[in-house]
N, C-alpha and C positions, 0 to 999 in steps of 0.2 A: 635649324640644323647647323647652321656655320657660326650659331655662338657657342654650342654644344661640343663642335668639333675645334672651336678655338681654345674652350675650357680644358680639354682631356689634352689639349698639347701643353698646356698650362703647368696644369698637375705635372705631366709627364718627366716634366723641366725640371719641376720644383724637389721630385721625387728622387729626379738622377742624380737632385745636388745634395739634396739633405740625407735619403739611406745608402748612397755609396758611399758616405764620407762620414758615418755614426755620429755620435753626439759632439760636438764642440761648442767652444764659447760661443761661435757666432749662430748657433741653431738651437740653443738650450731655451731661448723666448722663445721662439715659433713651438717646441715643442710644448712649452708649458702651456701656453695659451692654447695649443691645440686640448691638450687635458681637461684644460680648464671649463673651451666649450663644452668640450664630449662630456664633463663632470654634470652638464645641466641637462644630461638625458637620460642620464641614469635611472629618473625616477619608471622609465620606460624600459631600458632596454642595460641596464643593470650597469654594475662598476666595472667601469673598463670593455662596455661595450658586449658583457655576458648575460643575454637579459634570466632573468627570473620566472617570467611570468610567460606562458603558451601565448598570449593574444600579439606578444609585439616580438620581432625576430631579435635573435644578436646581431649584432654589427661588428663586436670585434674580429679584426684580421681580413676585415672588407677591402677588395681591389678600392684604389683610391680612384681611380678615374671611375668605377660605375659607383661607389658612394659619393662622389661629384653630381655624377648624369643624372643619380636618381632625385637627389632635392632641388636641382637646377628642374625636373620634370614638376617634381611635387608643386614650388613655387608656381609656374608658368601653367600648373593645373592641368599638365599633361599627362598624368598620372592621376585617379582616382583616390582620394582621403578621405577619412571621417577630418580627423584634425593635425594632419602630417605638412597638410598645405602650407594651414597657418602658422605652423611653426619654423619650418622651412622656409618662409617669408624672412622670419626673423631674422637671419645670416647674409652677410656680404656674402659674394662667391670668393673672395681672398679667407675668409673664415671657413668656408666651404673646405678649403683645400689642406689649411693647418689641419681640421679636424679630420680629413680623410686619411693625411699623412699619420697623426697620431694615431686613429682605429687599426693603420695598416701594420704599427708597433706593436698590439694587444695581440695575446695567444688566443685564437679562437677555443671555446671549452666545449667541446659539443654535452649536448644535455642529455642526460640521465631521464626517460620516459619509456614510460608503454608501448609494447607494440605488438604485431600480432608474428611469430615467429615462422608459423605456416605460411607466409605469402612471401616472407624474405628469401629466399631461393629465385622466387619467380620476379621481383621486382631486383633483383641483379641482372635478372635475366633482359629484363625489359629497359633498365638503363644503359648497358650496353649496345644492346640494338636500337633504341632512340633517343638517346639524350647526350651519349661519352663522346661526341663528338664536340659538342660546347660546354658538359660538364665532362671536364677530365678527371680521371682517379676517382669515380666513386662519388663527385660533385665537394672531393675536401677543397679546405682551403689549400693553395700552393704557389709557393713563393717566387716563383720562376716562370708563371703564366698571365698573360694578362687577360683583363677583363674575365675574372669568374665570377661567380655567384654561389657559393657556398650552402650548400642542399644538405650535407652528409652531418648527423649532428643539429640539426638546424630542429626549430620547433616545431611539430606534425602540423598541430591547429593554424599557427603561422602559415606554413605551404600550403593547405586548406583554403586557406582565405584569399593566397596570392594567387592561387591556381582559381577559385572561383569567379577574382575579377579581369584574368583572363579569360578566361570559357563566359563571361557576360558582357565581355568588350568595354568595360571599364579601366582595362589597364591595356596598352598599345602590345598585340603578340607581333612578337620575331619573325618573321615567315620562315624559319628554318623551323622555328619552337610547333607554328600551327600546323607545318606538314609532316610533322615526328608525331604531333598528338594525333590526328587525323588518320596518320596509317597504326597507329597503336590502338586506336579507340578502332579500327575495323578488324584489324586483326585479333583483338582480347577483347574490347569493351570498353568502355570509363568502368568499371571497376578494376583493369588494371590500375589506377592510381593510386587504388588502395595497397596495391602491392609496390607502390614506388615508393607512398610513404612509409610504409615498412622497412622497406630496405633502408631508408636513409635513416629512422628512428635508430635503427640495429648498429650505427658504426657510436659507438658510445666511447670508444676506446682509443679512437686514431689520436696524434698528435699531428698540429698544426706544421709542415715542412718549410 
């Protein structure tokens, strides 16, 4: 925990210096090389951090300290992979951080998918009362918040998969997260999730703040 909390003041540093002060001669490397990484993930999670494909999330417009926290977990195998681990091995955490910084430049696109329009009503309903407390607005990205996690827009099958290796104790829950599901799964059921992923499929439209 105290290298974790050493990295997120890292970033914090790095962040106050490089987006309060836009591009210059002396950040225009850090930015490129940060592209540069993010350009060898693409084949995953698309250009510029927009994936393509349901199985892997986007990352563009990721808070840079939780896309820090999270490949500092992947590495350290604190976090559950097929093959996220191994790849996240591959990064210094100074690499770690350019690439956080650059994702945090990309417009998040929310994707264009299916969903079912009868539950959306009811899964507004249900992230309001157990989730708008750590996902603000809806779970968008927002520029002015830290540490989010970007739900609204985000891949169904993706939340699917993240949400199942919570609920199997392969990925570490929040205890704020397990006592929201806990009283929402007594109150509606685990099939309210079907109606959260609804709601979040349905913001197709927002732009990134």
């Amino acid at each position: 925990m105290a290298k974790h909390a050493f990295t997120l003041a890292l970033v914090g540093g790095a962040l106050a210096l490089g987006l309060s002060s836009g591009v210059t001669a002396g950040n225009i490397k850090n930015i490129a090389t940060g592209k540069m990484l993010v350009d060898t993930c693409a084949g995953c999670h698309g250009t510029h951090g927009n994936s393509v494909g349901p199985a892997a999330p986007s990352i563009a417009g990721m808070d840079p300290l939780v896309f820090v926290d999270m490949m500092i977990a992947f590495q350290e195998d604190d976090t559950y992979s097929t093959i996220m681990g191994r790849i996240a091995r591959g990064y210094s955490e100074g690499e770690l951080i350019e690439m956080g910084t650059y994702l945090k430049q990309q417009p998040f696109e929310p994707v264009a998918q299916s969903y079912d329009e009868s539950l959306v009503a009811d899964g507004d309903a249900y992230h309001e009362k157990f989730c708008s407390n750590c996902h603000e607005e809806g779970g968008k990205a927002l520029a002015d918040v830290e540490d989010y996690i970007i739900l609204a827009g985000q891949w169904t099958p993706y939340l699917k998969y993240a949400m199942e290796d919570f609920l199997e104790d392969r990925r570490m829950t929040p205890k704020k997260m397990a006592r929201s599901l806990e009283r929402m799964f007594e109150d509606h059921g685990e099939e309210s999730l079907d109606a959260l992923y609804a709601y979040y499929a349905s913001q197709q439209d927002y732009k990134q703040e």
